[in-house]
N, C-alpha and C positions, 0 to 999 in steps of 0.2 A: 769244465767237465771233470768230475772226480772220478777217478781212476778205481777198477774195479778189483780186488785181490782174487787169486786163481791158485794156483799152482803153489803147494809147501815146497821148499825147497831148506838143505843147509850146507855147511860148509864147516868139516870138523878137522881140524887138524891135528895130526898124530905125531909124535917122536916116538921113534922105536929104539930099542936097547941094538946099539950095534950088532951083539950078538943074536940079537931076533929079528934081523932085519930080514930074511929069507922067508923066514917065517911068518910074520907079518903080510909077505907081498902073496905068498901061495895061500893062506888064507882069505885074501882081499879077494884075489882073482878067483879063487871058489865062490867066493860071496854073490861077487859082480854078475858071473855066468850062472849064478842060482836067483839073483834079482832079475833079469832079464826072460829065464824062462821061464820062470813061475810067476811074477809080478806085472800085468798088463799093466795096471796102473803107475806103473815106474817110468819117467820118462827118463832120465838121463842117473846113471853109477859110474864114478867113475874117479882113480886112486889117480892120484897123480906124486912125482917127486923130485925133492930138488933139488935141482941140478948143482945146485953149491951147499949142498949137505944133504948126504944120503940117505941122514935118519929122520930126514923131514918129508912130511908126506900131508897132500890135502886130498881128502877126500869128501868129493861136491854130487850131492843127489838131489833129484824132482821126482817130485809125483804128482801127477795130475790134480789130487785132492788131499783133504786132511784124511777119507776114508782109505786110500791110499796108501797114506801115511800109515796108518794104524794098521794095516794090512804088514805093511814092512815089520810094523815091530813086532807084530804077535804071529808071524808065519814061524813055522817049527826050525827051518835053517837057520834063520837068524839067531834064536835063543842057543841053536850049538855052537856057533860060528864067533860072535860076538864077544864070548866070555876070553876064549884063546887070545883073540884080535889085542883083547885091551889089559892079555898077562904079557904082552910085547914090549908096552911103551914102557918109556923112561918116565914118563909124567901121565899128569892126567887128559884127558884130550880134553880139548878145547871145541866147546859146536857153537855154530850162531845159527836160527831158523831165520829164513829167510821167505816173503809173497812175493811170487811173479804180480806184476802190475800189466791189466789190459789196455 
């Protein structure tokens, strides 16, 4: 049986500048509660960080489709949101796309 692809998903990792790490997390959590009320097609946003170094942070999202997908990048918060997010890090972030498998 070949397994059917569904669901875009990624997994992008962020290091934040010590000093933007407040800053980072109150943008994220704008992001998250603006993905969830405006984006039906979102299934899971969500920042996480860790716990043996606090300028590391993964942040893991699903969307039901690649239409979705494209829905996230070109909705109007994103484009405000996004540019601050990534004047944070210390580096460049890091994404991998990722298919849910049926």
């Amino acid at each position: 049986m070949t397994a059917r692809n569904s669901g875009k998903s990624f997994i992008a990792q962020l290091r934040t500048l010590p000093e933007k790490r407040g800053e980072l997390i109150a943008l994220q959590t704008e992001l998250k509660k603006l993905v969830f009320a405006q984006e039906p097609g979102a299934l899971v946003y969500e920042l996480f960080q860790s716990e043996e170094d606090p300028d590391l942070f993964q942040c893991i999202a699903t969307f039901r489709d690649d239409a979705a997908f494209e829905t996230h990048m070109h909705i109007d918060f994103h484009d405000r949101l996004v540019p601050p997010i990534l004047a944070c890090l210390a580096e460049d972030m890091k994404i991998t796309f990722y298919r849910s498998l049926d």
